[in-house]
C-alpha positions in Angstrom: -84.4 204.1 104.9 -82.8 201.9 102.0 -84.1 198.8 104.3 -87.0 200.1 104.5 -87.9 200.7 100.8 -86.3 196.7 99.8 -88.7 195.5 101.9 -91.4 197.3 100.5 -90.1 196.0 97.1 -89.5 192.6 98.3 -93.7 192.6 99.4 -95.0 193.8 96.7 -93.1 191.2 94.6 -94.0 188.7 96.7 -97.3 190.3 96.7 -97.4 189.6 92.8 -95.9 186.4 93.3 -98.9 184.8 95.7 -101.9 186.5 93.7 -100.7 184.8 90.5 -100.3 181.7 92.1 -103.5 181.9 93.6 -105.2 182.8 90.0 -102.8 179.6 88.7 -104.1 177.7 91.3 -108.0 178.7 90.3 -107.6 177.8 87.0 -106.0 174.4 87.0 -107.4 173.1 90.2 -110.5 170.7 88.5 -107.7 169.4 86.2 -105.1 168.9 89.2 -107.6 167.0 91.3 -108.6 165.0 87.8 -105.0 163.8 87.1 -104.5 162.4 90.6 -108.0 161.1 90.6 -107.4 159.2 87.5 -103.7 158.1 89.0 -105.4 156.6 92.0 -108.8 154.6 89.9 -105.4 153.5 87.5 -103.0 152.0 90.0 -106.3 150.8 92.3 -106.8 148.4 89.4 -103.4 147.6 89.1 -103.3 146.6 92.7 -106.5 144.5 92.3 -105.4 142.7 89.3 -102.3 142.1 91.2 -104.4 140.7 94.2 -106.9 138.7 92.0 -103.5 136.8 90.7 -101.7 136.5 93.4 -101.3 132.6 94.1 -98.3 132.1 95.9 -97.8 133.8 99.4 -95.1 135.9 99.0 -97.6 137.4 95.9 -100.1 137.6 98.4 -97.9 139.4 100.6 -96.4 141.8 97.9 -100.4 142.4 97.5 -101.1 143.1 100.8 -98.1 146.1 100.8 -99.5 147.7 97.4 -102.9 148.1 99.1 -101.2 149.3 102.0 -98.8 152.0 100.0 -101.8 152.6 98.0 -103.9 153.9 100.8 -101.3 155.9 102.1 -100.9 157.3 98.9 -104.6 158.5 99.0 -104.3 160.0 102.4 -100.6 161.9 101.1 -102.6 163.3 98.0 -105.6 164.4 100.1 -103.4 166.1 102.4 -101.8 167.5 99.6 -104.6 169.0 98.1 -106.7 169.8 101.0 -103.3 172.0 102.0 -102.4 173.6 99.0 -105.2 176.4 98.9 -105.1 177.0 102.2 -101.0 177.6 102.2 -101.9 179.8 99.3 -104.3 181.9 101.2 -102.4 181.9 104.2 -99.2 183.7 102.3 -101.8 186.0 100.7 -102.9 187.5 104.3 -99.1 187.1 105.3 -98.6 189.2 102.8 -101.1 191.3 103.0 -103.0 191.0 99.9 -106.3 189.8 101.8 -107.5 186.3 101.0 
């Protein structure tokens, strides 16, 4: 009976816990996606200034592993993002709050 009752507790907690982070999420999404926006158009131009000086080859190099990291960067932050809601919305019918 006790069991039964914590667990109850424990899901309506985390109940509470998933529906404000889902109204979190809502709310600061456009500035989220902004911020990392900006960070990749920032450190894009840092990695093409970086290629447009690069004389010697081990520069060029160097270069050529910024773009690389860069791109996986992208494709990290995307998967990040693209994720994020629907890890949200999957504890919130786990839960049982409905999505």
């Amino acid at each position: 009976m006790f069991n039964l009752l914590a667990a109850e507790g424990l899901s309506g907690n985390l109940a509470e816990i998933v529906a404000k982070l889902k109204t979190l999420m809502d709310n600061f999404w456009i500035y989220i996606v902004l911020a990392l926006a900006a960070v990749v158009v920032v450190w894009g131009a840092y990695v093409g200034i970086k290629i447009a000086i690069a004389h010697r080859n081990e520069e060029k190099i160097n270069a050529r592993d910024m773009v690389k990291n860069l791109i996986i960067g992208i494709i990290i932050i995307f998967v990040v993002a693209m994720g994020a809601p629907l890890l949200i919305n999957g504890l919130s019918a786990w839960v049982g709050t409905g999505a």
